[in-house]
C-alpha positions as CSV (number, residue, x, y, z in Angstrom):
1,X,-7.4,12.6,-18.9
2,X,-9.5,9.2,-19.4
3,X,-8.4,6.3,-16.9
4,X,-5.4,4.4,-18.4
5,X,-6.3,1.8,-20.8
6,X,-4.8,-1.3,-19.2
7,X,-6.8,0.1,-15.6
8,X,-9.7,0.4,-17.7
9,X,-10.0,-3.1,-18.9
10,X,-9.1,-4.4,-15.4
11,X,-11.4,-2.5,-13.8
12,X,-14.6,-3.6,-15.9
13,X,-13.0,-7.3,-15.2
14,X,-13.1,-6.4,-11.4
15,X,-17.0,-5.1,-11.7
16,X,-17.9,-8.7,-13.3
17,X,-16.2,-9.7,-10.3
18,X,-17.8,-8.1,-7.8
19,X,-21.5,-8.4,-8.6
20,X,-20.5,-12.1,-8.6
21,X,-19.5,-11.9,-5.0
22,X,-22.3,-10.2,-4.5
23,X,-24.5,-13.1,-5.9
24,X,-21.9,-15.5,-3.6
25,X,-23.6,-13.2,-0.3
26,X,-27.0,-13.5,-1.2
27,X,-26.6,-17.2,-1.4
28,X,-25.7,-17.6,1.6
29,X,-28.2,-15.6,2.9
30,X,-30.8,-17.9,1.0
31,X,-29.3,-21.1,2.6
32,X,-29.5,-19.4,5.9
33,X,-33.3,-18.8,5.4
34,X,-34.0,-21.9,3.4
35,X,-31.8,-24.5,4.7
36,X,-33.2,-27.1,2.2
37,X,-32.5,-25.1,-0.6
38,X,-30.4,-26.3,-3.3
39,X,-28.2,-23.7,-4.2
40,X,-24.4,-23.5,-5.8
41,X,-21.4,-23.5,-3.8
42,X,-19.2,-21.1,-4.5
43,X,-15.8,-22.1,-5.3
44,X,-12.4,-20.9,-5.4
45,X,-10.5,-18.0,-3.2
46,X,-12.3,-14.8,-3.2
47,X,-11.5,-11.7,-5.4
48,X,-11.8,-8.6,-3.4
49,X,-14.1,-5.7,-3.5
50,X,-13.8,-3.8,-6.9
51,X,-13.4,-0.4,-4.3
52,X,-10.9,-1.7,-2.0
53,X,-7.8,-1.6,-4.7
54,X,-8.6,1.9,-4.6
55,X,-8.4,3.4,-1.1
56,X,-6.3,3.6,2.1
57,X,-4.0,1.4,0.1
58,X,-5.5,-2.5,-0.4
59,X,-2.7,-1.7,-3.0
60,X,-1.9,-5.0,-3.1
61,X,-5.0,-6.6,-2.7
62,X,-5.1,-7.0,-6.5
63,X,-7.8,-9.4,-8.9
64,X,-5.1,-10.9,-11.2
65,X,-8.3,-12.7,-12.7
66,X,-9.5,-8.8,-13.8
67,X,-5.5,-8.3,-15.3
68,X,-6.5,-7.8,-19.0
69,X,-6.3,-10.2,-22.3
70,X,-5.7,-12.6,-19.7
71,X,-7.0,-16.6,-20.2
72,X,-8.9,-18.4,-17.9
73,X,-9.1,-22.0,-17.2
74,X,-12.2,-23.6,-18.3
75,X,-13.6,-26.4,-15.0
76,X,-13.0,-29.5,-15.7
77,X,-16.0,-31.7,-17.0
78,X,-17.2,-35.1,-15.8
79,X,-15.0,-37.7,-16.0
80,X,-17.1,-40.4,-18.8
81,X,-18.5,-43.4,-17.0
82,X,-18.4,-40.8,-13.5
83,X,-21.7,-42.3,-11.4
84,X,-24.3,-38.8,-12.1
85,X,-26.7,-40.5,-9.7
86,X,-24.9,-40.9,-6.1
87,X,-27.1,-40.0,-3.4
88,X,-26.4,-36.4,-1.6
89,X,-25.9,-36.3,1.8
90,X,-27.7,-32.7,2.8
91,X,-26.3,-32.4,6.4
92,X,-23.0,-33.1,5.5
93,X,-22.8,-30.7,3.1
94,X,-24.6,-27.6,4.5
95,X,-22.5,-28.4,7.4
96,X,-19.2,-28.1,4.9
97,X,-20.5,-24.8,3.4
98,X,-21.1,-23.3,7.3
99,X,-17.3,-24.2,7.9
100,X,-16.0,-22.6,4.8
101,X,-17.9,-19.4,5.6
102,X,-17.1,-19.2,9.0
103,X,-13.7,-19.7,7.7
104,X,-13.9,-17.0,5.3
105,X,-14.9,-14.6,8.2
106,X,-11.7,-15.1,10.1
107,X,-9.0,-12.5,10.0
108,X,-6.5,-14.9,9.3
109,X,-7.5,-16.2,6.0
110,X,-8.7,-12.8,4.5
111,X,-5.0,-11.9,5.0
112,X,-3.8,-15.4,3.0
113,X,-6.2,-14.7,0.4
114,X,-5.4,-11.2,0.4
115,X,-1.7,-12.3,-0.3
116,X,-2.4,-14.8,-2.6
117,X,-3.9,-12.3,-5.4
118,X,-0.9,-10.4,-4.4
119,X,1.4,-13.4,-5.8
120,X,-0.6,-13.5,-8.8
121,X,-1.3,-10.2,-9.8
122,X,2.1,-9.2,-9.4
123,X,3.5,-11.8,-11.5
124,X,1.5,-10.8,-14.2
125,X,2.2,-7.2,-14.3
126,X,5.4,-6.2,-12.4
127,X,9.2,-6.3,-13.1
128,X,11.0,-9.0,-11.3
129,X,12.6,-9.0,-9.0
130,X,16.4,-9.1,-8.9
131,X,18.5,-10.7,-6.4
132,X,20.0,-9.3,-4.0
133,X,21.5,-8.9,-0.4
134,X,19.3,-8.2,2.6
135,X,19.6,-9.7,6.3
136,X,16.2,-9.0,9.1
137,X,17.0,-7.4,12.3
138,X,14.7,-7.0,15.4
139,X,14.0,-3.9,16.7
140,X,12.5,-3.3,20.1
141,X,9.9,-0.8,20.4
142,X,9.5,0.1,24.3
143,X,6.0,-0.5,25.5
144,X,4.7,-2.0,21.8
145,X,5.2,-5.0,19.7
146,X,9.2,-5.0,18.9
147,X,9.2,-5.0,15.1
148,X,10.6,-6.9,12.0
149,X,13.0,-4.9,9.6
150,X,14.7,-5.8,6.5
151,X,17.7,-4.5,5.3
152,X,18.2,-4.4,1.1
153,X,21.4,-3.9,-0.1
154,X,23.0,-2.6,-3.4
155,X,25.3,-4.3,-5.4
156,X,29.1,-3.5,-4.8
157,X,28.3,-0.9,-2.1
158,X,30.5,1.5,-0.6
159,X,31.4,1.5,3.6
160,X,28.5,3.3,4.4
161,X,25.5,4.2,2.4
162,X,22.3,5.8,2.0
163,X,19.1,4.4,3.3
164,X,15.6,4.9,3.4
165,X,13.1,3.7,6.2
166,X,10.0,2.3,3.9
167,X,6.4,1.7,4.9
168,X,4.3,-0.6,2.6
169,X,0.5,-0.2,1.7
170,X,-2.4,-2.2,2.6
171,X,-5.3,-0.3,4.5
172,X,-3.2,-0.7,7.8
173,X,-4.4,-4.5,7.9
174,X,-2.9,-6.2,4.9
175,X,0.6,-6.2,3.1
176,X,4.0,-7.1,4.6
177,X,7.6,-7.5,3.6
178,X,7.4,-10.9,2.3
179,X,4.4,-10.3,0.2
180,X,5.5,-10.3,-3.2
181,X,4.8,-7.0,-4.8
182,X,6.2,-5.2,-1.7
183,X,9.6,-7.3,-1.9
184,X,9.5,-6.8,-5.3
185,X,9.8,-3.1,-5.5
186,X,12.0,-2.8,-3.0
187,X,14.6,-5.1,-4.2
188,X,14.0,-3.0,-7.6
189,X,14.4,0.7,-5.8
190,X,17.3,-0.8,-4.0
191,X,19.2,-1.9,-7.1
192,X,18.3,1.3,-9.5
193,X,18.6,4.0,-6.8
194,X,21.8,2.4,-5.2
195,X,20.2,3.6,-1.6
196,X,19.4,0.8,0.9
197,X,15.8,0.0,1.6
198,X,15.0,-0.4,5.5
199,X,11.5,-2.3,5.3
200,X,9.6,-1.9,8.3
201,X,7.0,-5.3,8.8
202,X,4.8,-3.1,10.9
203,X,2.5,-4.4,13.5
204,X,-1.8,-4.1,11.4
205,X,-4.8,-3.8,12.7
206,X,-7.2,-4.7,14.0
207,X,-4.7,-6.6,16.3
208,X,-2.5,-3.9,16.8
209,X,-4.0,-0.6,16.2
210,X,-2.8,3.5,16.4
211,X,-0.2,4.2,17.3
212,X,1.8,1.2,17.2
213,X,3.0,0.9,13.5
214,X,4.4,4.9,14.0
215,X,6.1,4.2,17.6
216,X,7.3,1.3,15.5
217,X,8.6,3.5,13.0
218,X,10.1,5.7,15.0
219,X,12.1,3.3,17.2
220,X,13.1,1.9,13.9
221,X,14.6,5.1,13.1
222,X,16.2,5.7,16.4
223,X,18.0,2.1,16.1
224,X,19.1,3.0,12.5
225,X,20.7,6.1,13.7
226,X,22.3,4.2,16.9
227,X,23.5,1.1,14.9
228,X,24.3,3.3,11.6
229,X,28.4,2.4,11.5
230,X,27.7,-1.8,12.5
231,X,25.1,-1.6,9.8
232,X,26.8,0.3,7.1
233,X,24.4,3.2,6.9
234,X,25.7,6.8,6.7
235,X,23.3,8.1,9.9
236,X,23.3,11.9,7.9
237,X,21.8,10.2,4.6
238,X,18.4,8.6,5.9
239,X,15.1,9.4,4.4
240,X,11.7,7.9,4.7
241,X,9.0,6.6,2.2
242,X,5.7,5.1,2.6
243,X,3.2,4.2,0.0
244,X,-1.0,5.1,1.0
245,X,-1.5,3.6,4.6
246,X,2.7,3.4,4.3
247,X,2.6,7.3,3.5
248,X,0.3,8.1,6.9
249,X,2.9,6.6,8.8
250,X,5.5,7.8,7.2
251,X,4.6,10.9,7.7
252,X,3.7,10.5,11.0
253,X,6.6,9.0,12.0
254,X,9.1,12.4,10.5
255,X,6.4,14.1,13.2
256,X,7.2,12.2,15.9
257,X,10.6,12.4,15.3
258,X,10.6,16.2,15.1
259,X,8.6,16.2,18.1
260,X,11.0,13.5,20.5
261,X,15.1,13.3,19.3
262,X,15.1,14.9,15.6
263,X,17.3,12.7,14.9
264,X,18.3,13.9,10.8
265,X,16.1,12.9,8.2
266,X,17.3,14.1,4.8
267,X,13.5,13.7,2.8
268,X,10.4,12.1,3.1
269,X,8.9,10.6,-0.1
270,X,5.2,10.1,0.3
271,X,3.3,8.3,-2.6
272,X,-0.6,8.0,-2.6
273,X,-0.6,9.1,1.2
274,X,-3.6,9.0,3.4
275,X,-3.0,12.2,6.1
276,X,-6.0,12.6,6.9
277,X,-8.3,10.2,8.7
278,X,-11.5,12.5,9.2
279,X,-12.0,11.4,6.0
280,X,-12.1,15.4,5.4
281,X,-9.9,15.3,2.2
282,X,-11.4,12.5,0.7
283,X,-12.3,13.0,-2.7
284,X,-15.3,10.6,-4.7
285,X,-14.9,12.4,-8.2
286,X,-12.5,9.8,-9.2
287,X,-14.8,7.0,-7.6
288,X,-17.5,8.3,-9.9
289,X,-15.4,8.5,-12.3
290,X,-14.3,5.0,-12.5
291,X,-17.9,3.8,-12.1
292,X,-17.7,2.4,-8.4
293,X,-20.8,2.8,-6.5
294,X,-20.3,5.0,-3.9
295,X,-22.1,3.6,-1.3
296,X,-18.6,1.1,-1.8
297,X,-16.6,3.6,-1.6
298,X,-18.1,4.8,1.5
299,X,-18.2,1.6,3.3
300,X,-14.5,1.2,3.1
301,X,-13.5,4.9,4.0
302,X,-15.0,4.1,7.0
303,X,-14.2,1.0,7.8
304,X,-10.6,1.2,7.4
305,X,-9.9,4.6,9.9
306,X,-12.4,2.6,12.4
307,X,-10.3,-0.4,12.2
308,X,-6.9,1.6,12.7
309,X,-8.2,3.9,15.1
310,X,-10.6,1.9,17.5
311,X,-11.4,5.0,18.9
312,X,-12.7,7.8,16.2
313,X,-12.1,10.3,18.4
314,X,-8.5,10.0,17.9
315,X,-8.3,11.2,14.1
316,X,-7.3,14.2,14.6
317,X,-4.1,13.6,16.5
318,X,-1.3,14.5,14.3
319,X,0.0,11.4,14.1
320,X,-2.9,10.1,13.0
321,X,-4.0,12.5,10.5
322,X,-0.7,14.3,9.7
323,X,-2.5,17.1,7.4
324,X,-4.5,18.3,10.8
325,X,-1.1,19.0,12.7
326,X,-0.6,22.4,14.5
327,X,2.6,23.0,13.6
328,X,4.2,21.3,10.1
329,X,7.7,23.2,10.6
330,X,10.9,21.8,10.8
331,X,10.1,18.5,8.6
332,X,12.4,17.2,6.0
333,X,11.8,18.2,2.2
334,X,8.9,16.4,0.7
335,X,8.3,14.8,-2.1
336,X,4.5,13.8,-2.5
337,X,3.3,11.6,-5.8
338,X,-0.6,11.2,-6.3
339,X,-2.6,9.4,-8.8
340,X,-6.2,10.9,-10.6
341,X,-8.0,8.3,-10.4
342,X,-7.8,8.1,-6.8
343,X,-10.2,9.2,-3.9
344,X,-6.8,10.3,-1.5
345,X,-5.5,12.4,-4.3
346,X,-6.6,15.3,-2.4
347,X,-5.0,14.0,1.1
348,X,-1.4,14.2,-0.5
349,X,-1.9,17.8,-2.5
350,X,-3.2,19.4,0.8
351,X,-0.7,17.8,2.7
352,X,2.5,19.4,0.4
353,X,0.8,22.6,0.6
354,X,0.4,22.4,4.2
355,X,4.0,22.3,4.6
356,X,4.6,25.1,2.1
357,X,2.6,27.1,4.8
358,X,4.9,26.1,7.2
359,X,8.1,26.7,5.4
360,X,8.9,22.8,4.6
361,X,9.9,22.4,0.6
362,X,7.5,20.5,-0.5
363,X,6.9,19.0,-4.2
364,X,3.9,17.9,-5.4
365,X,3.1,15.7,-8.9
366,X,0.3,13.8,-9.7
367,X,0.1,11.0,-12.2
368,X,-2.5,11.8,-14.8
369,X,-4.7,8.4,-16.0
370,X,-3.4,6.4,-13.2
371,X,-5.6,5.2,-10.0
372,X,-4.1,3.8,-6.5
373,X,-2.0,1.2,-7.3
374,X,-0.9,2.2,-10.6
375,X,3.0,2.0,-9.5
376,X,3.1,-1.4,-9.5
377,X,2.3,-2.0,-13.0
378,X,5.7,-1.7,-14.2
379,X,5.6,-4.6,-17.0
380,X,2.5,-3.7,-18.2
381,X,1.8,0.2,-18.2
382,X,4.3,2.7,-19.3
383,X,3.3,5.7,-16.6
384,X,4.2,3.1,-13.9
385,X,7.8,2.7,-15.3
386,X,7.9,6.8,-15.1
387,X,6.4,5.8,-11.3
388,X,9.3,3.9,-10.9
389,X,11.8,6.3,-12.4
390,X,10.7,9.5,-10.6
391,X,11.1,7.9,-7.1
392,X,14.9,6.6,-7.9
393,X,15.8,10.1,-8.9
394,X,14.4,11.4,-5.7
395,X,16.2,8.9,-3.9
396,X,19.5,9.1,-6.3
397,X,19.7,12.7,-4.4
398,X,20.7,11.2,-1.1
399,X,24.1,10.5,-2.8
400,X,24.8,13.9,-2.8
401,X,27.2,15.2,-0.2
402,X,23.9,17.6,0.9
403,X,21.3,15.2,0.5
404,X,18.6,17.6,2.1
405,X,19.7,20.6,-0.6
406,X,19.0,20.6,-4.4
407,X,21.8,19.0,-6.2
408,X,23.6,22.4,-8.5
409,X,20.6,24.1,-8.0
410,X,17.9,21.5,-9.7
411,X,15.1,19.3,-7.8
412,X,15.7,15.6,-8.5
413,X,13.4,15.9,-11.2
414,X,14.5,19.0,-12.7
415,X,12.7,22.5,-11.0
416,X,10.5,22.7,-14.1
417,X,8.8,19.3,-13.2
418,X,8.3,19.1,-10.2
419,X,5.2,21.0,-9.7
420,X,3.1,19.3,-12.6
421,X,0.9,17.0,-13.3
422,X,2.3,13.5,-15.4
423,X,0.8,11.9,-18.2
């Protein structure tokens, strides 16, 4: 079915958008060349790629600018009586412009811009987000980075509850627990599922590449399980969720625990999931679809496994690409949620019928007129709500008494859903 309306609009903003960055690059290439030209400065933090909202999970590298029906501030004019005629002092000011673009080049301040649209974006079009409980812990991770985790809490819980180790999105080299959309939903799966959210601040690339953020994940999960009674948690009632670059490690992680302690897991809910980083899976119709150029598209889907990886050679280890594992048996029940519009959709249909194959239940829906990052639009677009809804009920099952087995006989969604595609 056609792109959502609301994505629609926002992604024609984000096109505007991007041939203006565009313009902004070829600029600077003309002061380069020409350094006595007199060209416009661009101004202003700047909007991502119109392509990277859409794969490996930039989910929340958003353009709240492109957010629909949305006003814009017109620049302030010349004060009256302002001198027009002050002399311009050249040097100075190409030497300004080469400091802000060498700025701009820096890790560091794509990652502050990065969360800045975050901020904004989210505030436009997402719930907010209620208060709650939650306390940080440190976890140390033998031979890596040890690793930030926050605990979020329920309202009026019982002695020991369920909880769910969660991986946020962001190409493996943006998003974080205090970013604002990730806290956000969280704090709002938390309070509506009743289940405790265990959000792992995993170490990104290019600093720290694979494997770090699934060792991190694991030892996560192994502290969990070791600290379960101090902490609250019910050790037999712990799943795992990750959301695109999230899912990959997710996902990779329930491998690596299968593979080391197999310590319990009782599901593994894996939204927009990369699991493969061959780039084998990827899928460009939607890309097309939406009017990207693929040679965009392109860019970033290799970009963003070369970042991660370092070393290409490496994408085919399972815990890199989860889909290419030997052997898929033995892994908790699966719950995998895709969008259409979006060029992993393929990643996370092959990677639930991979563990079909190997005798892992596995359910698969996709979410018809959404793209990548649809689930955060829960203010503004009503299949996001039903986002929201779906992965509370799968969580609501860890309640149960056998959180790994259907509930009377039913899927969390009800057996005849679960295999479908949502409008």
């Amino acid at each position: 079915m056609p792109l959502d309306p609301y994505f629609d609009e926002m992604l024609r903003a984000k096109r505007v958008d991007t041939f203006a960055g565009v313009r902004a690059q070829i600029v600077d290439v003309v002061r380069d060349i020409l350094p006595f030209a007199v060209l416009p400065a661009p101004s202003g933090p700047t909007p991502p790629s119109a392509s990277a909202t859409f794969l490996f999970g930039a989910d929340s590298v958003g353009n709240p600018s492109a957010a629909p029906k949305t006003a814009r501030a017109a620049a302030p004019s010349t004060p009256t009586g302002a001198p027009t005629d002050a002399p311009i002092d050249r040097d100075a000011q190409r030497a300004r412009e080469r400091e802000k673009k060498a700025l701009r080049k820096t890790a560091a301040w794509k990652y502050r811009n990065a969360q800045k649209w975050d901020t904004k974006l989210y505030n436009k079009v997402g719930w907010p987000a209620p208060e709650l409980a939650s306390d940080d812990h440190t976890v140390v991770v033998p031979g890596y980075p040890d690793v930030r985790v926050r605990i979020y809490r329920p309202d009026a819980a019982a002695a020991r509850i369920p909880a769910v180790i969660t991986f946020f999105g962001g190409s493996f080299q943006l998003g974080g627990i205090d970013w604002t959309s990730v806290d956000a939903s969280y704090r709002l799966r938390t309070r509506d599922s009743g289940v405790a959210h265990v959000a792992v601040d995993y170490s990104r690339a290019p600093e720290w590449r694979y494997p770090t953020p699934v060792e991190q994940g694991y030892a996560t999960l192994a502290w969990l399980v070791e600290h379960a009674d101090e902490l609250g948690i019910d050790a037999a009632r712990i799943a795992i969720n990750g959301t695109s670059a999230g899912g990959n490690i997710a996902a990779a992680t329930a491998l690596m625990n299968r593979d080391r302690m197999n310590h319990p897991l009782a599901l593994q809910l894996l939204e927009v999931p990369v699991t493969d980083l061959t780039g084998s899976h990827i899928d460009l119709a939607p890309i097309r679809a939406m009017g990207i150029p693929t040679f965009l598209a392109r860019r970033e889907l290799t970009s963003v496994p070369q970042t991660y990886l370092g070393d290409r050679s490496r994408d085919r280890e399972r815990y890199a690409s989860p889909l290419l594992a030997d052997d898929l048996s033995g892994l908790p029940p699966a719950y995998v949620f895709t969008s259409e519009y979006d060029a992993l959709r393929a990643d996370g249909q092959a990677y639930a019928a991979a563990l079909r194959r190997a005798g892992v239940e596995a359910h698969a829906v996709q979410y018809q007129g959404a793209n990548h990052e649809a689930a955060m639009f829960t203010a503004v677009v009503p299949l996001a709500r039903r986002w929201h809804h779906d992965a509370v009920a799968v969580l609501r099952t860890l309640h149960d008494a056998d959180a790994a087995g259907e509930p009377q006989g039913r899927t969390p969604l009800g057996r005849a859903q679960m295999h479908r595609k949502v409008r």
